[in-house]
BANUKOL-223679 format. One record per residue (C-alpha): y, z, x; residue number from 1. Coordinates in steps of 0.02 Angstrom, whole numbers, plus 50000, padded with zeros to 5 digits. Example, Ala and Ser with C-alpha at 12.3 -4.5 7.8 and 13.67 -1.06 7.14 Angstrom:
BEGIN
Y,Z,X,resi
49775,50390,50615,1
49947,50357,50684,2
END
This chain:
BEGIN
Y,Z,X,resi
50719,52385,52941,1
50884,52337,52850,2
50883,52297,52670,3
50930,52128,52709,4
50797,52108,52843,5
50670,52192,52692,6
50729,52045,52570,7
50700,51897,52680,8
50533,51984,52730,9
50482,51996,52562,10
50559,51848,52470,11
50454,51747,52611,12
50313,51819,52533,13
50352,51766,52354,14
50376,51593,52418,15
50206,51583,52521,16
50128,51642,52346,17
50214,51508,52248,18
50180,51378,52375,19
50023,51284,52327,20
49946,51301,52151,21
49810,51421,52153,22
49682,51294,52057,23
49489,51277,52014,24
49418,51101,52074,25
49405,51041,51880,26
49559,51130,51843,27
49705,51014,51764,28
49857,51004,51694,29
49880,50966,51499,30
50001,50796,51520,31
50140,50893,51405,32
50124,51063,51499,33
50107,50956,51639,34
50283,50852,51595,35
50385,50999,51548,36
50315,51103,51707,37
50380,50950,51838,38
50558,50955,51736,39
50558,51149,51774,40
50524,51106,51961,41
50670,50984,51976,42
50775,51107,51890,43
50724,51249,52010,44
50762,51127,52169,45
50949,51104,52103,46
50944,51286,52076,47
51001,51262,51886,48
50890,51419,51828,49
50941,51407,51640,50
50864,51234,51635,51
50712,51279,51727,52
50660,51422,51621,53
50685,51317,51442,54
50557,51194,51534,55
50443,51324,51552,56
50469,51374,51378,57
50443,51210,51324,58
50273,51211,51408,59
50216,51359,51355,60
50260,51316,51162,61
50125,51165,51188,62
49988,51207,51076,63
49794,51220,51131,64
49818,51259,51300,65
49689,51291,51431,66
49672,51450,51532,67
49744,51335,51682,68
49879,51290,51588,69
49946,51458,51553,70
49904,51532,51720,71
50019,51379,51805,72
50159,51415,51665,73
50140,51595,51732,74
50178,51553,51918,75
50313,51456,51872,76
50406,51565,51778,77
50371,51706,51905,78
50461,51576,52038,79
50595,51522,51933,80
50639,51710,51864,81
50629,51781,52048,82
50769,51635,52093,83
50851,51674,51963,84
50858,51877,51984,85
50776,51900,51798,86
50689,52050,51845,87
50608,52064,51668,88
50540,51911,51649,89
50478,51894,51830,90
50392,52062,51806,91
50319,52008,51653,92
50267,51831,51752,93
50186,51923,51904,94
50109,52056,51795,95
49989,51923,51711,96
49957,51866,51861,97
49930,51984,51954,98
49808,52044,51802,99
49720,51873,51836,100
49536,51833,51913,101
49636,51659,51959,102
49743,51765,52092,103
49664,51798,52260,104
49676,51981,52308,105
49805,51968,52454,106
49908,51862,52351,107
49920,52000,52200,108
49984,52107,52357,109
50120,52010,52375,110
50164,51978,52196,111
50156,52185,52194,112
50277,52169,52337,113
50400,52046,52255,114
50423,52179,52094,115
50475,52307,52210,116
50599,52215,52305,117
50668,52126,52162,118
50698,52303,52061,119
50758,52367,52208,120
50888,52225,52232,121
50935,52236,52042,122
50953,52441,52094,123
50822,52467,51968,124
50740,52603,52094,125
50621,52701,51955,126
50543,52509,51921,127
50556,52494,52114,128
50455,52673,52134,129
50315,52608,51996,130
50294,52466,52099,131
50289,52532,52283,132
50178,52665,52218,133
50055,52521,52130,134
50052,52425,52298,135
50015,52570,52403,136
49867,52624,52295,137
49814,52418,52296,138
49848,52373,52447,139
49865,52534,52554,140
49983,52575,52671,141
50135,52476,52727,142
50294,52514,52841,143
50410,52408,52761,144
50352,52481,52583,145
50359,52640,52647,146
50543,52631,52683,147
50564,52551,52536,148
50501,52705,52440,149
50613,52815,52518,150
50742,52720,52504,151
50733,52709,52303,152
50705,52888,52284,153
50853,52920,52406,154
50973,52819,52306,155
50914,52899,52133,156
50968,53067,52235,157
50778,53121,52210,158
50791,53209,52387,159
50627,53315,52360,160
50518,53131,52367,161
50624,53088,52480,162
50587,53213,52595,163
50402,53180,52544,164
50393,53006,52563,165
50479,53006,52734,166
50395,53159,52809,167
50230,53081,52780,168
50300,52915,52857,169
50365,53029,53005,170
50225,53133,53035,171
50099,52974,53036,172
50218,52879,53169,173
50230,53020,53293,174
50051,53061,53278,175
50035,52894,53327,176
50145,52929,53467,177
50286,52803,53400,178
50479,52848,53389,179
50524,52838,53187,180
50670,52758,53174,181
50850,52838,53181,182
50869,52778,53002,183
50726,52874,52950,184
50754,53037,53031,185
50940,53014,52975,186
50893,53001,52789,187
50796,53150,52807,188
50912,53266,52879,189
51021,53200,52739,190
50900,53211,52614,191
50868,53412,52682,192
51050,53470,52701,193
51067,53387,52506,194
50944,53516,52466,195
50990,53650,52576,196
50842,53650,52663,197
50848,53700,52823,198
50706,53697,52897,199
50687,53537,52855,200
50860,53470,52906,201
50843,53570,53071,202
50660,53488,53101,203
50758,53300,53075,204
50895,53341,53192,205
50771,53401,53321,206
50672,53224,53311,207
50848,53124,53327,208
50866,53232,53473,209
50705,53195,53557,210
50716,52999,53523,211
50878,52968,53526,212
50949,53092,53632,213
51143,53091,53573,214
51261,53238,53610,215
51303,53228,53414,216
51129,53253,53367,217
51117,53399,53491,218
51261,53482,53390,219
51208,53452,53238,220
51035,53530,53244,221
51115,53673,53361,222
51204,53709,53201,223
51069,53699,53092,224
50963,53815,53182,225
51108,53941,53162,226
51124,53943,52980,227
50954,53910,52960,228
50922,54072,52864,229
50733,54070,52857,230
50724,54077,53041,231
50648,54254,53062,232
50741,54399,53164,233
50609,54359,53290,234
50680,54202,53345,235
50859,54246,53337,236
50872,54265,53523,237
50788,54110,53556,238
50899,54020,53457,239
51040,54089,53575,240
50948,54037,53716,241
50937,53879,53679,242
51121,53870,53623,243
51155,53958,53799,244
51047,53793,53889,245
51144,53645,53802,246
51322,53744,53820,247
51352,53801,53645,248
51381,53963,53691,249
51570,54026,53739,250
51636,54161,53638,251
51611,54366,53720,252
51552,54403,53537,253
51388,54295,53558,254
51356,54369,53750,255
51351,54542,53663,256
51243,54510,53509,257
51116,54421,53642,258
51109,54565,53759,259
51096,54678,53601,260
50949,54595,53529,261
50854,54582,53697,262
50889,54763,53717,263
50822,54803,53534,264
50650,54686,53567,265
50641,54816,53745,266
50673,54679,53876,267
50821,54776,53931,268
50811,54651,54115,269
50836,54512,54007,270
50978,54565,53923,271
51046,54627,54096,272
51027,54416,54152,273
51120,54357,53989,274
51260,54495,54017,275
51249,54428,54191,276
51278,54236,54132,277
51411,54291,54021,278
51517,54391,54168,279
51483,54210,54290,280
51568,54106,54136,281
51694,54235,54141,282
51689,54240,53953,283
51631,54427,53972,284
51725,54557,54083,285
51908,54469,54011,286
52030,54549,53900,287
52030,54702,53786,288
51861,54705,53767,289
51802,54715,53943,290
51792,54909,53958,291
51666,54909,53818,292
51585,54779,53902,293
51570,54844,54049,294
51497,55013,53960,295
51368,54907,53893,296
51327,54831,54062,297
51312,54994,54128,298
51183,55043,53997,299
51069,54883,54004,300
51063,54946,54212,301
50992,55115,54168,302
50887,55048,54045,303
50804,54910,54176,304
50766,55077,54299,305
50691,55169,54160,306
50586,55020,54098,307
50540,54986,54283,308
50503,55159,54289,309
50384,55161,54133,310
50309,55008,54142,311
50125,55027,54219,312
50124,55149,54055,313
50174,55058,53936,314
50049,54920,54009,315
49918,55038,53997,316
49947,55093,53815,317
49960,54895,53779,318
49797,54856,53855,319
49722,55000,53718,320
49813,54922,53560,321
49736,54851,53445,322
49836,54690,53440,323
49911,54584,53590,324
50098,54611,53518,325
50141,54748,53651,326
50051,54680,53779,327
50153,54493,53776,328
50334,54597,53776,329
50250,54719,53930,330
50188,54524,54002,331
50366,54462,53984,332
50434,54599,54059,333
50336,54587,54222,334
50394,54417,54234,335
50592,54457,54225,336
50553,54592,54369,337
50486,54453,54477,338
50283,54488,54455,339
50284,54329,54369,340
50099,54291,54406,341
50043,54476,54331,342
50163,54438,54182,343
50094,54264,54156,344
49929,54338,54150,345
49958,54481,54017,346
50056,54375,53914,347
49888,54253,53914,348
49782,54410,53873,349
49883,54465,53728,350
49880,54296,53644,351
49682,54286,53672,352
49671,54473,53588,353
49772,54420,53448,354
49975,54431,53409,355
50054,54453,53238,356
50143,54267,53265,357
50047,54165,53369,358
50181,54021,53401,359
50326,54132,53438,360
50201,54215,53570,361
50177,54034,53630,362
50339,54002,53634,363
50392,54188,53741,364
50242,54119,53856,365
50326,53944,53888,366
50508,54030,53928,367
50430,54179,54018,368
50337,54016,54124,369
50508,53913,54145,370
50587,54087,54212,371
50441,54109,54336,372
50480,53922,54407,373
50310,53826,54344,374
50415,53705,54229,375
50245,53593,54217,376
50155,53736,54139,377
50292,53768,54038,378
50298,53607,53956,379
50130,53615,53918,380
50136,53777,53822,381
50284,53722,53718,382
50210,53557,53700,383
50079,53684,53586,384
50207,53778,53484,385
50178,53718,53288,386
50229,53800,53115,387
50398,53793,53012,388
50467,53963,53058,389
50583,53876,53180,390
50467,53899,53332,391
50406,53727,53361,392
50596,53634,53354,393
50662,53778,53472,394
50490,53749,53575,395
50539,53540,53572,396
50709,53578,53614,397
50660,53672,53785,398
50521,53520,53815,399
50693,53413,53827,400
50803,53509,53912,401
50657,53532,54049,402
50605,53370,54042,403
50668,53270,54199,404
50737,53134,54079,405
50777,53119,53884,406
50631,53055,53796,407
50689,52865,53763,408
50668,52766,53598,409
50526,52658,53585,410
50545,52517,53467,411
END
């Protein structure tokens, strides 16, 4: 919601609060507070706020006044100080008020509400904060206060309650199955990259992605994800292959490092595919650098016999580990040598006996599925793929890219 939207929202609210008296059948006026109260009115019509408030002051300098008397003084000082942008004195007004057996509960709400908008107007966010944080312990939860929050806390440069405040928000709306909105997700990356988180900023740019799918946004977290340093050597590769998928790969250097690490992790006919990919983009096989290419080529070939060779042994030893960690990469390999339905199975297996990271795993099982041709199935596994390692926004990104259209904004 824009702020401007948020002020006519909540300045209706004020108005609704002000707009009948909120009397007891014997209550009455006093005739001077009474006089002085009807001046303040007329004065508040013309919108001549400096006469208005001395007429309340006049009323409330009557002597002996009854309870009703003081309460009604009270509401119409809130109004006229709210007109007038007196965010003291309306504070002051709604804050006896609101303290008030007189004032029905939904109406203290909305006084509650007023403060906050009004600080926030006058930019006076840690008053704004006080009074967000009153109403949501009052009156529970509320969108428009919720953005609110975040937004005071993002303006004092408070990013860490930022990031709170709107990853809460987040969280709640797509458990709910509702798209946040691009504001929200935009404030957080912000909010992240201001802290140099990024996981966090990564995580944000992932969600823009998915709802508002925006080549921008795909570049953005695509960059995140590679100087994310806290994604673990584990996921490295992944992180290529997903940059390989949306076309963010083109340099001979990043062909190399991929076939490097999937020989290193012993899936030497993976690394034989991504060599492969590079030499069709003729980015590899070019230049200077193509003899030692080709070397390397030539290496990842023997290694795919050997490994071909080997591999009903090294399944064997897998099965008698004690973990499932040897038996997923042995899984994985089956399915790159075109057993895809003994692969699938043994990379199940593993995961049931227990692997030292049990969303990576998922994740290997979702690609391993998408190589084998059941793109359902692997939706469905990444569709499982949690933590903050990295694994679940790599996981997300796949669920788009094999998705047979970009997941569209709801609003």
């Amino acid at each position: 919601m824009s702020s401007h939207l948020l002020r006519i929202s909540l300045f209706a609210s004020v108005a609704f609060a002000f707009a009948q008296p909120l009397a007891h059948a014997a209550d009455t006026l006093g005739p001077d507070v009474g006089k002085a109260l009807m001046q303040a009115q007329s004065a508040l019509a013309a919108h001549n706020y400096p006469k208005a408030m001395a007429a309340v002051d006049a009323a409330d300098a009557v002597k002996s006044k009854s309870d009703y008397d003081s309460y009604t003084i009270n509401q119409m000082r809130a109004a006229v100080a709210t007109q007038a942008g007196n965010v003291d004195a309306a504070t002051a007004a709604y804050d006896k008020l609101i303290a008030s057996p007189r004032t029905p509960k939904d109406t203290k709400h909305q006084m509650l509400m007023s403060e906050a908008t009004m600080a926030y107007n006058a930019k006076d966010y840690p008053r704004a904060v006080k009074a967000i944080e009153r109403y949501q312990k009052e009156a529970g939860p509320n969108a428009t206060m919720g953005t609110l929050l975040a937004q005071s806390y993002y303006l004092q440069k408070d990013y860490p309650n930022t990031v709170r405040v709107l990853k809460e928000q987040i969280d709640a709306e797509v458990k709910g199955k509702k798209a946040p909105a691009e504001s929200q997700l935009q404030m957080l990356a912000a909010s992240a990259s201001a802290m140099k988180d990024s996981t966090t900023s990564t995580h944000a740019y992932v969600l823009l992605a998915t709802y508002y799918p925006k080549k921008e946004y795909w570049d953005l977290l695509l960059h995140e994800l590679i100087v994310n340093a806290k994604i673990p050597p584990t996921l490295q590769l992944d992180v290529y292959r997903i940059r390989l998928a949306a076309g963010n790969v083109t340099q001979s250097r990043d062909f190399m490092e991929m076939t490097e690490i999937a020989m290193q992790n012993g899936m030497p006919q993976l690394a034989l595919d991504l060599m492969n990919d590079g030499y069709k983009a003729n980015v590899l096989g070019q230049g200077a650098e193509a003899p030692r290419q080709a070397r390397l080529k030539a290496l990842v070939e023997k290694t795919v016999a050997d490994k071909k060779a080997s591999i009903a042994a090294d399944e064997a030893a897998a099965l008698k580990a004690k973990t499932g960690d040897d038996l997923l990469n042995v899984g994985y390999n089956y399915v790159t040598f075109g057993q895809a339905d003994k692969g699938l199975d043994l990379m199940q297996q593993a995961i049931t006996k227990g692997v030292s990271d049990v969303n990576i795993a998922r994740l290997h099982l979702g690609l391993a599925q998408m190589q084998a041709g059941k793109k359902d199935a692997a939706i469905a596994t990444l569709k499982t793929v949690e933590g903050e390692t990295g694994a679940h926004d790599i996981a997300q990104l796949w669920v788009l890219k094999l998705s047979p259209a970009p997941v569209a904004a709801k609003k």
